[in-house]
N, C-alpha and C positions, 0 to 999 in steps of 0.2 A: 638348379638353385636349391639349397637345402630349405625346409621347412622350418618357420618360424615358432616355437612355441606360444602358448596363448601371455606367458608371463611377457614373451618378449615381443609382443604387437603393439604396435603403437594406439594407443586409443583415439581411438576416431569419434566416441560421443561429443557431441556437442557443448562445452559448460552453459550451464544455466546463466541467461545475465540476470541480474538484478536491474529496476526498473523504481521509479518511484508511485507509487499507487495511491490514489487519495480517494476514501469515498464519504461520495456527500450523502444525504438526504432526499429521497427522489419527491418528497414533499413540499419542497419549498421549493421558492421561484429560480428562475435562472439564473440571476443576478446575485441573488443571495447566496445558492449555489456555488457559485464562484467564487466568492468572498470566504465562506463559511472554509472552503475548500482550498483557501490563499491562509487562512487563521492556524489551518490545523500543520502546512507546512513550513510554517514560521515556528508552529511551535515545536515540530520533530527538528529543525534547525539546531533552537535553544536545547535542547534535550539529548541531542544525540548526534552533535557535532561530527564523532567519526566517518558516523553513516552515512553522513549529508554530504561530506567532503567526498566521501568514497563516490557517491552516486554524482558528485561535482554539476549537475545540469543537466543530465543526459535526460533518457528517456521519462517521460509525464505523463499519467495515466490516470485521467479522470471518470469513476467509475459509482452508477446509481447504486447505493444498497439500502433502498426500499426505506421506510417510516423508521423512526424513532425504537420503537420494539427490536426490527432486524437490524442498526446499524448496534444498538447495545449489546445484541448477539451477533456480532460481528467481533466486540471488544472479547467476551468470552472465547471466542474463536480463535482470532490473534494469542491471547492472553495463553490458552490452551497450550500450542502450539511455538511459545518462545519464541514469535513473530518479533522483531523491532518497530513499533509503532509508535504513537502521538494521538492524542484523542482532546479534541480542540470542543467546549462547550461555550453556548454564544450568552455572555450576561443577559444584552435583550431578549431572551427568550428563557427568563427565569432558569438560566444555564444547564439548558437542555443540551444534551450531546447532538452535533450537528456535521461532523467531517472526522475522518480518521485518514491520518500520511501513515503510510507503510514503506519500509525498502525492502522489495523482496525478489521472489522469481516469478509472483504472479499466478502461478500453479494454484495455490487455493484459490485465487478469486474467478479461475476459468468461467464462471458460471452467470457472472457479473455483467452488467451491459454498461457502456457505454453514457456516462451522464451528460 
């Protein structure tokens, strides 16, 4: 059987999927969390239609990042990197930033636990 060259192998890497990632605020309560974290995906809804259609319901990934300070360096971090995000700030809390919806591969947030 003759030898395939490398142009002509089939690629076998895996693609990346895309996942919907939302992080809350590991500071505030559970309930609120959830909420805060329902606000921010409605608003990546309103804002970036395509994305949201494309990710259609699939995979949901709710994910702690830390106080007020780390979820703003969070938004730089996205922002950096041409991430597609949504950053949802809550009136009642004098609209502090409090959840971020991302569509992504998740690859940056590897470091993230679990909210």
């Amino acid at each position: 059987m003759p030898k395939m060259s490398r142009k002509s192998r089939p690629d076998r890497r895996k693609k990346a999927v895309k996942k919907m990632y939302v992080l809350v605020r590991n500071d505030l309560a559970s309930t609120y969390k959830n909420v805060q974290g329902a606000h921010a995906l409605a608003l990546f809804a309103m804002e970036h239609s395509k994305e949201f259609q494309e990710w259609n319901n699939t995979t949901l990934v709710f994910l702690g990042a830390g106080n007020l300070k780390d979820i703003r360096e969070w938004i730089l971090k996205l922002t950096k990197r041409k991430k597609v995000f949504s950053v949802f700030y809550e009136p009642d809390l004098d609209d502090q930033t409090t959840a971020i919806a991302c569509y992504d591969t998740g690859i940056i947030f590897r470091k993230l636990y679990l909210a």
